[in-house]
N, C-alpha and C positions, 0 to 999 in steps of 0.2 A: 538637858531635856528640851524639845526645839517647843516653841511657844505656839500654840494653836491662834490660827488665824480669826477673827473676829467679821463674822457675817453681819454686815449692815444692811438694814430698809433700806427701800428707794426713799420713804419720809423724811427718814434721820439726812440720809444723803442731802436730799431737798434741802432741808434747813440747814444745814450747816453751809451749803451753797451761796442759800442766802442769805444767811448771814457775812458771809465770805462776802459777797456783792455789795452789801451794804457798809461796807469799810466802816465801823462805830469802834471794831476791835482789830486788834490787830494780831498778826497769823498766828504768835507765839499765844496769847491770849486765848482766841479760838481753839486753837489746838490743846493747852491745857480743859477752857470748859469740855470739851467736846473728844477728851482724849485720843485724836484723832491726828495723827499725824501731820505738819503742815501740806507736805509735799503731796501729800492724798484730797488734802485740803482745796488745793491748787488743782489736781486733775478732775475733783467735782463740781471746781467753780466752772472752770472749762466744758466739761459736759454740759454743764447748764445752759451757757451762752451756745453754744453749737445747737444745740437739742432745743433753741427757744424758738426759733422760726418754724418746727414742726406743732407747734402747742397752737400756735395762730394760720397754719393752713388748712383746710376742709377736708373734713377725714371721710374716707371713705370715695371719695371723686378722683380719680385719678388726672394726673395732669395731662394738658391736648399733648405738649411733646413725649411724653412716654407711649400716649398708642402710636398705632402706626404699623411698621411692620412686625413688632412682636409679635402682638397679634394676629397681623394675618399668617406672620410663621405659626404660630399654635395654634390657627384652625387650618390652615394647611396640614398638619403633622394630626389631629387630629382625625381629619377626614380621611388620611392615610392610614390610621390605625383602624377605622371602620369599616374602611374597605378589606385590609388584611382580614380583621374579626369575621368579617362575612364571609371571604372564601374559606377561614378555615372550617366554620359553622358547616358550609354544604359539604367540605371534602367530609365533615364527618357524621354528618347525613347521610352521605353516599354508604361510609364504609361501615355504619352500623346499619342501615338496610339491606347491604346485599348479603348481611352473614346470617339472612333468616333464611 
C-alpha cells in the first residue's frame, strides 16, 4: 500500500529551517523531533537562505533594472489591442446598422 504524502505548513517548514540554521541539533536529531526527513531538512534549510534577501527588499516597488523596455513592450501591445478593439467596435456598428 504506497504511503500518502504528508502536506506541510509554510510555518512548520519555517521552523524546522531554523532550527536547521541554528546548528544546536544535529540533522539526525532534528529529523527524529521533527519527523521529517533529513534530506527535506536540507532542501528547506536552503530555501530559506535563497528566499532570505526577498523578506529584506521593498515589496511592492519594483526594481529600476526590471522597467525599461517591458514595459514599453506592454503598452506598445497594449495600445495595439485598443486600436484592433476599436476597429472591430465600428465594423460592427456598421454591420448592425445597415441591416435596419
Amino acid at each position: 500500500m504506497p504511503v500518502k504524502r504528508k502536506i506541510r505548513s509554510g510555518s512548520f517548514k519555517a521552523k524546522v529551517a531554523i532550527a536547521a540554521l541554528r546548528e544546536q541539533e544535529t540533522l539526525a536529531q532534528l529529523s527524529s523531533r521533527f519527523t521529517v526527513h533529513s534530506t527535506q531538512i536540507n532542501v528547506w534549510k536552503r530555501q530559506l537562505l535563497d528566499g532570505a534577501e526577498s523578506l529584506f527588499s521593498p515589496a511592492g516597488r519594483p526594481r529600476k533594472e526590471a522597467k525599461g523596455e517591458s514595459d514599453e513592450a506592454s503598452v506598445d501591445e497594449l495600445y495595439e489591442q485598443i486600436g484592433r478593439l476599436k476597429m472591430e467596435l465600428e465594423w460592427l456598428k456598421k454591420k448592425v446598422g445597415g441591416t435596419d
